[in-house]
Short mmCIF file of the C-alpha atoms (twelve columns), coordinates in Angstrom:
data_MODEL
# 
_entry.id   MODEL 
# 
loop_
_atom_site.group_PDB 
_atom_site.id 
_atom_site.type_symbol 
_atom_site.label_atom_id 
_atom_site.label_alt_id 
_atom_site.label_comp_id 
_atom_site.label_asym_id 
_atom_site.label_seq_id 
_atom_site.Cartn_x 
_atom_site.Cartn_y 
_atom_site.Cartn_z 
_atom_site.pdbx_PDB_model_num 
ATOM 1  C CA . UNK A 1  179.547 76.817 132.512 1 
ATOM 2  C CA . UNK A 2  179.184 78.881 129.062 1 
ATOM 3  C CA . UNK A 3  182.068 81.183 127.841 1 
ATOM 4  C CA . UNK A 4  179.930 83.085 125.912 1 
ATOM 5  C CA . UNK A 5  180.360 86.858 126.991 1 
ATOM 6  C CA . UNK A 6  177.218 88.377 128.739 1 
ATOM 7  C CA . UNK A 7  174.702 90.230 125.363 1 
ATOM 8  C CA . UNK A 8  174.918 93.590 125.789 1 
ATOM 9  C CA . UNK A 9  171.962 96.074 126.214 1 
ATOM 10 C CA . UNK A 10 171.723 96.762 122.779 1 
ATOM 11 C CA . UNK A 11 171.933 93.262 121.741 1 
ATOM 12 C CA . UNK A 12 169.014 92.628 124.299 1 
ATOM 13 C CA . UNK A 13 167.099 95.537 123.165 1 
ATOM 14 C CA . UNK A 14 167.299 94.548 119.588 1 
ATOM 15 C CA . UNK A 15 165.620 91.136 120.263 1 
ATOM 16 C CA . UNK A 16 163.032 93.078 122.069 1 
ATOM 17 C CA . UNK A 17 162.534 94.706 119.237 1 
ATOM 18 C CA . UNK A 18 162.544 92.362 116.473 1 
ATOM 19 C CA . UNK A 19 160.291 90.060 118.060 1 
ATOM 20 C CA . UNK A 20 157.802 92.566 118.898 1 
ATOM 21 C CA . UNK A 21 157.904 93.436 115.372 1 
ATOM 22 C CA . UNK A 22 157.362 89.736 114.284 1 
ATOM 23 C CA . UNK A 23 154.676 89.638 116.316 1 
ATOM 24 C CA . UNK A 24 152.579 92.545 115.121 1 
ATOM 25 C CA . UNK A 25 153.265 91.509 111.959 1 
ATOM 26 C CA . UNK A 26 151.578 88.285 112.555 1 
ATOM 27 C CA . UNK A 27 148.535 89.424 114.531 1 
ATOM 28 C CA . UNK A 28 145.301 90.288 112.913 1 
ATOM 29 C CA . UNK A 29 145.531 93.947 114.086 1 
ATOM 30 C CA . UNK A 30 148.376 94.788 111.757 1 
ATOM 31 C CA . UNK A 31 146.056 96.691 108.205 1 
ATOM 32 C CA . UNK A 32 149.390 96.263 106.680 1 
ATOM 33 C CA . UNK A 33 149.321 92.644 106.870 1 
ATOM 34 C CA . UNK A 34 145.581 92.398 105.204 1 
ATOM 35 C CA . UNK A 35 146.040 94.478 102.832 1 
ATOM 36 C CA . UNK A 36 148.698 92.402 101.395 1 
ATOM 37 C CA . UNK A 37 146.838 89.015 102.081 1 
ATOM 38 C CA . UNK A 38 144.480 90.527 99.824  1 
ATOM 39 C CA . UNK A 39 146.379 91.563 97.463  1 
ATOM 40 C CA . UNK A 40 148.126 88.305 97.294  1 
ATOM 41 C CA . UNK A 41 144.732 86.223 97.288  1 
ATOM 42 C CA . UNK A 42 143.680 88.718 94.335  1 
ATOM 43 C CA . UNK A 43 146.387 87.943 92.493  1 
ATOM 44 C CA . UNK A 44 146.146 83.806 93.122  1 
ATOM 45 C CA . UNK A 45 142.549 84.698 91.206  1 
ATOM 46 C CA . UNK A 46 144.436 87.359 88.676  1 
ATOM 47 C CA . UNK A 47 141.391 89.868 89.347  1 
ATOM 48 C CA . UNK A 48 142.188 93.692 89.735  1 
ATOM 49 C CA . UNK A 49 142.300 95.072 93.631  1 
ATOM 50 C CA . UNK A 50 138.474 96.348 92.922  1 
ATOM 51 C CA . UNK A 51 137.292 93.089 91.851  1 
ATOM 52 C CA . UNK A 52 133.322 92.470 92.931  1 
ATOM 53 C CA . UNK A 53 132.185 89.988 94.940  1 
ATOM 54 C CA . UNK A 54 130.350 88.379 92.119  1 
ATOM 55 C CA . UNK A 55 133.743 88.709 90.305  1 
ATOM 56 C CA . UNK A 56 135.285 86.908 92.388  1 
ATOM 57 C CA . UNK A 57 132.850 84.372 92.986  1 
ATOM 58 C CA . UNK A 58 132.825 83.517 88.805  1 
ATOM 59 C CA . UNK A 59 137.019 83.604 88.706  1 
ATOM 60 C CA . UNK A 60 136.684 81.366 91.652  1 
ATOM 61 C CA . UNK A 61 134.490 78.797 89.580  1 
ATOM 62 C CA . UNK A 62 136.317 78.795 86.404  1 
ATOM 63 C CA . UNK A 63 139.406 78.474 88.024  1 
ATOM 64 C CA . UNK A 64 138.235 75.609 90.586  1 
ATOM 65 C CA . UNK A 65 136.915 73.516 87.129  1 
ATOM 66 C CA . UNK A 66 140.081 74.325 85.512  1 
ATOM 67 C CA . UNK A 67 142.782 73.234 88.511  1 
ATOM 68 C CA . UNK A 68 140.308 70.619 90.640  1 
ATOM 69 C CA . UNK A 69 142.325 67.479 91.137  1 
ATOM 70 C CA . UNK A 70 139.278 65.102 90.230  1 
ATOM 71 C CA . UNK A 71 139.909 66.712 86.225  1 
ATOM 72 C CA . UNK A 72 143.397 66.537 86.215  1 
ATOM 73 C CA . UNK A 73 144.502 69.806 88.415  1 
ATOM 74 C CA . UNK A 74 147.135 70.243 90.337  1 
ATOM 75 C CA . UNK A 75 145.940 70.046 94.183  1 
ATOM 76 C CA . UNK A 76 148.614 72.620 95.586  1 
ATOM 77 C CA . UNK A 77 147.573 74.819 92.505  1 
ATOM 78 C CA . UNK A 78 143.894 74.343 93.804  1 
ATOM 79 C CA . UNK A 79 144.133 74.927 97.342  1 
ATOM 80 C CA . UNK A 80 145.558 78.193 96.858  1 
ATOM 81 C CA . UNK A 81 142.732 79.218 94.690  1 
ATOM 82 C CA . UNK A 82 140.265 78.244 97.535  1 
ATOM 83 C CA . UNK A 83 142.627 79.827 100.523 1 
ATOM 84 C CA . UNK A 84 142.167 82.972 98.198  1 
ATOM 85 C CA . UNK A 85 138.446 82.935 97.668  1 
ATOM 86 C CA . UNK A 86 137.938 81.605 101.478 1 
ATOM 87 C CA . UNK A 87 140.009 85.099 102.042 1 
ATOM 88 C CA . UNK A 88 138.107 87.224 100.014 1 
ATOM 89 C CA . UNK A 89 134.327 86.252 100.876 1 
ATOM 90 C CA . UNK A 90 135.444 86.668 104.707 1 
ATOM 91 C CA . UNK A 91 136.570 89.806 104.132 1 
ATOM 92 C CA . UNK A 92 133.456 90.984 102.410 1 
ATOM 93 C CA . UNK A 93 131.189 89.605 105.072 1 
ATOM 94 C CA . UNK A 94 132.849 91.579 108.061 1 
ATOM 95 C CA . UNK A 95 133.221 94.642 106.337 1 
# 
């Protein structure tokens, strides 16, 4: 049997709490969370928050010749710069 005392309502409602929390944060409905994906993935491409899609399509290829792994790149560098420009183009093609 456990000797641990009982958690108390607040305790309880606190977990509630902070897992709902986690858990919005995580879904695809929070605009808090894709605002900062993109402004993460614009960052990995160092363009400005109103970067173009053509932009971003020419960082994307200067980068990807710069950091691909078959010309001497780092591959964790690299898949970061396509995660990014996978982000971005999906973006643009829903809105």
């Amino acid at each position: 049997m456990s000797t641990r005392p009982p958690k108390s309502l607040g305790a309880i409602l606190w977990d509630v709490l902070r897992v709902s929390v986690q858990t919005f944060w995580r879904s695809s409905a929070n605009p808090a969370r894709t605002l900062v994906q993109r402004q993460q993935a614009l960052a990995v491409l160092g363009l400005p928050p109103n970067a173009s899609q053509q932009q971003i399509k020419q960082r994307y290829r200067v980068l990807a010749k710069r950091f691909h792994p078959d010309r001497g790149g780092d591959p964790r560098q690299m898949q970061q710069i396509i995660a990014a420009y996978d982000l971005l183009t999906k973006e643009r093609k829903h809105s």
